[in-house]
C-alpha positions, 0 to 999 in steps of 0.5 A: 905163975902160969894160970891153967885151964885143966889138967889134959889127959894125953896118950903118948905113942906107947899108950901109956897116959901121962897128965900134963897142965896145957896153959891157956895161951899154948892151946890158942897159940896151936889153933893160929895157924890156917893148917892147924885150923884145917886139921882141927875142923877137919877132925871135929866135924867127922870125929874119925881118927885119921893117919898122917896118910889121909890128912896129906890126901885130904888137906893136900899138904905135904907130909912133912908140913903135916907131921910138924903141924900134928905135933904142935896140936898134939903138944898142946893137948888137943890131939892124942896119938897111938901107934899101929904097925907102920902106922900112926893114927891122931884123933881128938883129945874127948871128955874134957869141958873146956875142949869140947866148948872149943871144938863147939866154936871151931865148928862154928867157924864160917868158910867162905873159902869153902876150904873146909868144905873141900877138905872134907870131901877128900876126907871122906873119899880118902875114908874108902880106902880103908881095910878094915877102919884102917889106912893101910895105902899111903899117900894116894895124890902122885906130886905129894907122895913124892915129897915123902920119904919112903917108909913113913907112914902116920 
């Protein structure tokens, strides 16, 4: 029997909603890694969307590094994703108590690093370079640009 925290409402690439059962343990496995955690404060402290574009810029990972890590948060329920021309936009999973209370804690959490702090600041100059609330450049930092593969946006 596997014990539920709540039914997730989850937006896959065709915007079609679909409820999925997230167990507890899965939601916790996808905050135990120092990148997802990034992502995740990243996401919650500046409540934006962003594009696998602006998260590579912000968080100075690769693409391919990122992609995979969005996939696992998004399989656990914590981030939605809906698809715009080449683009792909992630944002977090709202109106959900047990989610909300979590984001609350990730929000807590101390950066003594001050990696968090770091990442925000290449967000939010990351954010200028929107046309019209929308990523539309690609990867703008030169050595990480060239780790991906032409085409790819999201």
């Amino acid at each position: 029997m596997v014990l539920c925290i709540a039914n997730v409402t989850y937006m896959h690439y065709n915007a079609t909603m679909h409820l999925i059962s997230i167990p507890p343990e899965e939601l916790f496995q996808a905050l135990a890694d120092p990148t997802r955690l990034r992502v995740m404060r990243l996401m919650v402290v500046t409540g934006e969307e962003a594009c696998l574009c602006e998260l590579v810029d912000s968080l100075q990972e690769p693409q391919y590094k990122l992609s995979r890590h969005v996939k696992t948060l998004r399989q656990a329920g914590l981030l939605t994703s809906t698809k715009d021309g080449r683009w792909v936009y992630h944002r977090l999973v709202r109106d959900l108590p047990h989610l909300e209370a979590l984001y609350e804690m990730l929000l807590r959490l101390p950066d003594a690093s001050g990696i968090y702090a770091q990442d925000l600041q290449r967000f939010q100059e990351r954010l200028c370079l929107r046309e019209n609330g929308r990523c539309r450049v690609g990867i703008q930092t030169p050595h990480l640009a060239e780790e991906t593969v032409d085409g790819l946006h999201g």
